[in-house]
C-alpha positions in Angstrom: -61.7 -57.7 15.4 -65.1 -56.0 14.1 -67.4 -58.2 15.0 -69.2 -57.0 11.5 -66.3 -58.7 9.5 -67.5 -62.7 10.6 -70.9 -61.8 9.1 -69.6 -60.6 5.5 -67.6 -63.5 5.7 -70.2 -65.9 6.3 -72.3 -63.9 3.8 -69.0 -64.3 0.8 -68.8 -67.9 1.5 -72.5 -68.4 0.9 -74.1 -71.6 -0.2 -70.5 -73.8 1.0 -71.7 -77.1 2.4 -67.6 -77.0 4.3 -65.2 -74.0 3.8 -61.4 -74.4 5.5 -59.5 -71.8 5.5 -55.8 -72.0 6.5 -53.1 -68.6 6.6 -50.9 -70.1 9.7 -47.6 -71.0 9.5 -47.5 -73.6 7.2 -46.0 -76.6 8.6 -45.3 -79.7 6.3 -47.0 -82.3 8.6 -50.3 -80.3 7.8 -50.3 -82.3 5.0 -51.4 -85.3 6.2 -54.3 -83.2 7.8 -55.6 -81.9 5.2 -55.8 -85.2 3.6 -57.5 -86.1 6.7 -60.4 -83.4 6.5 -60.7 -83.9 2.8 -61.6 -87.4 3.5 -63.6 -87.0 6.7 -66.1 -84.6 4.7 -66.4 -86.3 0.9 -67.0 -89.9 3.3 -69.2 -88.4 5.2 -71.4 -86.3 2.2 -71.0 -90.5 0.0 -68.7 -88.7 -3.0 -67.3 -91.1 -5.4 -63.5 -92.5 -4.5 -62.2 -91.0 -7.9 -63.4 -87.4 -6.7 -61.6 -88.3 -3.6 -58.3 -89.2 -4.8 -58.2 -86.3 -7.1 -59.5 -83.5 -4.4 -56.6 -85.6 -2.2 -53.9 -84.7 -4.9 -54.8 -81.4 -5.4 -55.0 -80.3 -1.8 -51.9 -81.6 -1.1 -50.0 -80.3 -4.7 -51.1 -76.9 -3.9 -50.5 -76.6 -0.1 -47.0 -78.3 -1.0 -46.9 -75.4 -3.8 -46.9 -72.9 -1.3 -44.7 -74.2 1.4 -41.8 -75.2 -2.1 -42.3 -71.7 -3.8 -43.6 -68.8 -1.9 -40.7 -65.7 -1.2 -38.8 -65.2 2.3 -39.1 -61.5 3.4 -37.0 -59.7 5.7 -38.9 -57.1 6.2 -42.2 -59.1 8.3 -44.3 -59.2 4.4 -44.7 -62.1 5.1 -46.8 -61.8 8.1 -48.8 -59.0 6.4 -49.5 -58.4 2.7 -47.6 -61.0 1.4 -48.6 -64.1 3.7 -50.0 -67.1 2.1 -53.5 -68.9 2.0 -55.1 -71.9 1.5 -58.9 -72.4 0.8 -61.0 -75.3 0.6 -64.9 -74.5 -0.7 -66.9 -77.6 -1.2 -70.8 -77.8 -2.5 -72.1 -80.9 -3.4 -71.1 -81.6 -7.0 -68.2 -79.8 -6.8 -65.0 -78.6 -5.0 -62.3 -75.4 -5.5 -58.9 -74.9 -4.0 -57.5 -71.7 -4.0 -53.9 -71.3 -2.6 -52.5 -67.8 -3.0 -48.6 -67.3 -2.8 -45.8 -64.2 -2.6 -43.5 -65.0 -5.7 -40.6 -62.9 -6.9 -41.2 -61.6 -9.8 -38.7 -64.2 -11.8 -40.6 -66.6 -10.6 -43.8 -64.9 -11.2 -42.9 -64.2 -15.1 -41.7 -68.2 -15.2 -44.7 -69.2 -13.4 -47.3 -67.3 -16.3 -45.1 -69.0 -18.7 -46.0 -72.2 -17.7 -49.3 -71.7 -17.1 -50.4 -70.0 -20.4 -48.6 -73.0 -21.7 -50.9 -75.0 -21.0 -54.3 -73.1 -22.1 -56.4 -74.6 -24.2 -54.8 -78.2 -24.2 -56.5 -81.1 -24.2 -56.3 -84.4 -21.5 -54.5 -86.3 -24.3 -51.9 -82.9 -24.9 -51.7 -82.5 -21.2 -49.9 -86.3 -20.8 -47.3 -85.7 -23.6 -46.0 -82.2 -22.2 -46.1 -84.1 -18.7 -44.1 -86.8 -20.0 -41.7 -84.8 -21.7 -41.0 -82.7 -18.5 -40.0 -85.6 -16.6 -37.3 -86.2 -19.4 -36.5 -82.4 -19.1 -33.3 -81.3 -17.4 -35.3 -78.2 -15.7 -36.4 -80.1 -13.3 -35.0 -79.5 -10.0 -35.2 -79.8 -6.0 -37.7 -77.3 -5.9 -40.5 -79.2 -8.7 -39.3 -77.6 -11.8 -40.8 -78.3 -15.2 -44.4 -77.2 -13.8 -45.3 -81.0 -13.3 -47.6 -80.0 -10.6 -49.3 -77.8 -12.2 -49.8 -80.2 -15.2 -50.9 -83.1 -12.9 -53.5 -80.7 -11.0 -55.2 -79.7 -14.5 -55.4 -83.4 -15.8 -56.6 -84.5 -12.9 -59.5 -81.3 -12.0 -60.7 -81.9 -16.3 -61.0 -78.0 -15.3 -59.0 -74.9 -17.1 -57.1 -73.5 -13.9 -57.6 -69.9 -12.9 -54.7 -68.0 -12.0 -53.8 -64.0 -11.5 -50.9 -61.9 -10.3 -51.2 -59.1 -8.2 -48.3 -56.4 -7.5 -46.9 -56.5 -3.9 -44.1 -54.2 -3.9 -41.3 -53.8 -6.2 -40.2 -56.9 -6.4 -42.6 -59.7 -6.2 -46.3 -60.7 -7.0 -48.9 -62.0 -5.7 -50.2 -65.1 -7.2 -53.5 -66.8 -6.6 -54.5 -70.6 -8.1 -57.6 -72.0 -8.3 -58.4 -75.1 -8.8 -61.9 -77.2 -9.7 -62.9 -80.5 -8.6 -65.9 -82.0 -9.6 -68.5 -82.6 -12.4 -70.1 -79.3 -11.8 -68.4 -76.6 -14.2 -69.3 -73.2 -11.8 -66.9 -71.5 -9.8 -67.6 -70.8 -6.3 -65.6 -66.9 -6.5 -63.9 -65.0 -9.1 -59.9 -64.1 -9.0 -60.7 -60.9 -7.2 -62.7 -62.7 -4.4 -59.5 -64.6 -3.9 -57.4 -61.4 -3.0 -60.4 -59.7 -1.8 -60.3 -62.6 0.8 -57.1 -62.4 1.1 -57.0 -59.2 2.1 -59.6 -59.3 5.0 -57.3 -62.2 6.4 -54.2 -60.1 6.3 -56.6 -57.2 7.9 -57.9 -59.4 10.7 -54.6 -61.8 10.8 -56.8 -64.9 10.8 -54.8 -68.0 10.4 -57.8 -70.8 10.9 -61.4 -70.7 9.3 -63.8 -73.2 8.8 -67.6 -72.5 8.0 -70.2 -75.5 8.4 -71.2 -78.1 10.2 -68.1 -80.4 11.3 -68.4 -84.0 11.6 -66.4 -85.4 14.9 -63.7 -85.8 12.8 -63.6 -83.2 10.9 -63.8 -81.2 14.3 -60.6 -83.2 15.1 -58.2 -82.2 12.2 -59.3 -78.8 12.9 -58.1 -79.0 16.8 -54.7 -80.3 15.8 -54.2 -78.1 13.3 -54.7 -75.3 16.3 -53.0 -77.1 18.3 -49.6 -77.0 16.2 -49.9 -73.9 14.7 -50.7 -71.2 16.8 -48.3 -71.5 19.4 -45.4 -73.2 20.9 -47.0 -72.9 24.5 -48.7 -76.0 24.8 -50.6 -74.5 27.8 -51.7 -71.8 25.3 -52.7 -74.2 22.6 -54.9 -76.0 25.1 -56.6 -73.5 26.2 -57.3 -72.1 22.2 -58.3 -76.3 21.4 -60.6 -76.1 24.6 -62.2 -72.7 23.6 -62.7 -74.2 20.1 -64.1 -77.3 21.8 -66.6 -75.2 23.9 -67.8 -73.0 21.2 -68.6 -75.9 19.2 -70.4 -77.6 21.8 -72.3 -74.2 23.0 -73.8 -73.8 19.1 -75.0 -77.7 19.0 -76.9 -76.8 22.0 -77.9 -74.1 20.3 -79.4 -75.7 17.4 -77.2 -73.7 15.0 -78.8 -74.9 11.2 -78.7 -74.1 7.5 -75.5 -74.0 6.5 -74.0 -73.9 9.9 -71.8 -71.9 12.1 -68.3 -70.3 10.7 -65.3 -70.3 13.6 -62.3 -68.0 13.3 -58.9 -67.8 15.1 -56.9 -64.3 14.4 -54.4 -62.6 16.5 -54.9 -60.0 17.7 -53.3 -57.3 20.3 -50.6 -58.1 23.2 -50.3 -61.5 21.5 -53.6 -62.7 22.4 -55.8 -64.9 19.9 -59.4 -64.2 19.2 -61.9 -67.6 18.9 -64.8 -66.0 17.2 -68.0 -67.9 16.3 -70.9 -66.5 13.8 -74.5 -68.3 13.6 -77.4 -68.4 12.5 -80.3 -69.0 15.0 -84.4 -68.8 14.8 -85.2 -66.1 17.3 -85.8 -68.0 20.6 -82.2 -69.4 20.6 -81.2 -65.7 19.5 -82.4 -64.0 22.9 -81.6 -67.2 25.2 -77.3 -66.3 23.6 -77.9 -62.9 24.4 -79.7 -63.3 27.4 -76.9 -65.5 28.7 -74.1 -63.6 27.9 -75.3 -60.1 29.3 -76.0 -62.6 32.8 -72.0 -64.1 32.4 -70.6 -61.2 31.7 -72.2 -59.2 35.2 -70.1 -62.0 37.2 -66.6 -61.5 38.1 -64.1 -64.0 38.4 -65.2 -64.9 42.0 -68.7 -65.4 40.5 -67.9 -67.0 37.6 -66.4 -69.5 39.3 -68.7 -70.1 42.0 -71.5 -70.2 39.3 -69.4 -72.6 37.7 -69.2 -74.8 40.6 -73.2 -74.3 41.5 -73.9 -75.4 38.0 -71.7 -78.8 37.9 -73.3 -79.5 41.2 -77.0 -79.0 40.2 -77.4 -76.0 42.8 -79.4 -73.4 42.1 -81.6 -72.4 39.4 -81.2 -75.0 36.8 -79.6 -72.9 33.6 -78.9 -76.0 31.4 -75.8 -76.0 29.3 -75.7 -73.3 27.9 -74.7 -70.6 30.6 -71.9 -73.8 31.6 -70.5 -73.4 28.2 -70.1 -69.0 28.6 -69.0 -69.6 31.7 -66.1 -71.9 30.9 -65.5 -69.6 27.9 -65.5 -66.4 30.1 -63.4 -68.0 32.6 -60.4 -68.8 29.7 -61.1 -65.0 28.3 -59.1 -62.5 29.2 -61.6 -59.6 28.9 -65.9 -60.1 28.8 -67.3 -62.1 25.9 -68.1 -60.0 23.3 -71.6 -60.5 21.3 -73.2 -58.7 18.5 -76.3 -59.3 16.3 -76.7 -59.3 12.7 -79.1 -60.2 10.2 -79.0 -63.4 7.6 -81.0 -64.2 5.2 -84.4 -62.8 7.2 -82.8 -64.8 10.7 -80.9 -63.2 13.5 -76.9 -64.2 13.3 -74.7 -63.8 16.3 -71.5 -63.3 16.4 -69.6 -64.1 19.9 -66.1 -63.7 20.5 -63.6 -65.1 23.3 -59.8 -63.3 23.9 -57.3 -66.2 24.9 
């Protein structure tokens, strides 16, 4: 991928204490993940249990949305311009999911019926057309009655956002947001969702998480790469490993502000890309680039004699850093690629490894 792209990414998710992005395959037992990682960050940033509980519902209510509703294609959509997308942002006093889904346009026209349906009701309103739609006889296997969609705007207190977008001749579109959270302002706009959208498609990126991760956080993260990306476990290892090694190689690096972003796309001969952008103050800035230029002059001989020279303290003493680019460069299947950008007045690196 252009290199380029991880830094207008990091740029567009500004100001994001966590952001997890997820356009995989969307497997039901991510569920309970995502419950996980909600829980992991609001525990670890002290945010009240009610804030949990709701941003637990609504995580789970719209990634259940997608998996229930989205269209089948037949003609690979759905791996392009009409895959689906989760997306966590949270700030401090507030949280917004975004989930954007192909629909067919039935469902799309149903779907803005139910949702203009509820504009401008009140908490009290909310609960009476909620309790009349679980006496209706619309509802079905699939959720019907809009019951979610009721439950997620009692329990945000927020209007939901919502827009269609054409994708073809016969379906749409359709991005939800969703706000958690005392704080009334929204992190993007209904374009910035299918403006984001649209740089996932471009760079088919199915895992993204911007910040820095807790231990456990870290963990939920590694499973979900782990199931999703492929049914190789020797392949999944090596992509959990990579992720394992990058996040070490940017604590030693003393990544701070608002923290490193990690991407996995796919990308040619069925390869995945582990891409990591940072900021860094200018010392750790030349010791990256420094370091890489030196692992990527080895070949796979040297690497793994430097390897070895390094675990057994021979030799000039390189610290961890080199260790770490040399276990990634050993795993890549072409040299690490490294290129410099500017953030915010501070160099930013973005490095990427080919599994």
């Amino acid at each position: 991928m252009d290199l380029s792209t991880v830094h207008v990414l990091y740029d567009a998710l500004a100001g994001d204490r966590l952001t997890f992005l997820y356009s995989g395959r969307f497997h039901d037992e991510h569920t309970a993940r995502l419950i996980t990682l909600g829980e992991e960050f609001l525990e670890h940033d002290d945010v009240d249990k009610s804030v949990r509980g709701k941003l637990a519902f609504i995580m789970v209510e719209a990634y259940q949305n997608i998996i229930r509703h989205r269209a089948t294609f037949t003609d690979g959509s759905g791996e392009g311009a009409g895959r689906s997308l989760f997306v966590l942002r949270s700030r401090a006093a507030q949280h917004e999911v975004t989930a954007v889904n192909p629909l067919a346009n039935a469902d799309a026209e149903r779907l803005s019926t139910a949702l203009e349906g509820l504009r401008g009701l009140d908490l009290k309103q909310m609960k009476q057309v909620f309790l009349r739609g679980l006496q209706s006889d619309e509802r079905t296997a699939r959720g019907g009655a809009g019951l979610g969609l009721i439950e997620m705007a009692r329990r945000s207190g927020h209007a939901l956002q919502h827009a269609f977008m054409p994708l073809g001749a016969d379906h749409q579109l359709f991005a939800l947001r969703v706000l958690v959270g005392k704080a009334g302002a929204w992190q993007g706009t209904n374009e910035s969702a299918f403006s984001l959208h649209r740089t996932v498609v471009e760079n088919d990126i199915s895992v993204l998480c911007r910040g820095h991760l807790a231990a456990g956080e870290q963990e939920v993260v590694m499973r979900i790469i782990e199931r999703d990306l492929d049914e190789d476990r020797q392949h999944s290892d090596a992509r959990m490993r990579a992720f394992l090694a990058i996040s070490e190689l940017m604590e030693n690096l003393g990544v701070s502000g608002e923290g490193p972003l990690i991407l996995l796309s796919r990308c040619a001969q069925r390869k995945v890309s582990v891409v990591t952008g940072m900021p860094l103050d200018a010392q750790a800035a030349e010791r990256l680039t420094a370091a890489v230029v030196e692992v990527n002059a080895l070949d796979a001989q040297g690497l793994q004699r430097r390897y070895r020279d390094i675990l057994l303290g021979r030799g000039e003493n390189t610290g961890t850093l080199q260790l770490g680019l040399i276990d990634l460069a050993r795993r890549s299947s072409s040299p690490l690629r490294l290129a410099r950008h500017t953030w915010r007045n501070a160099p930013f690196l973005s490095l990427e490894v080919a599994l």
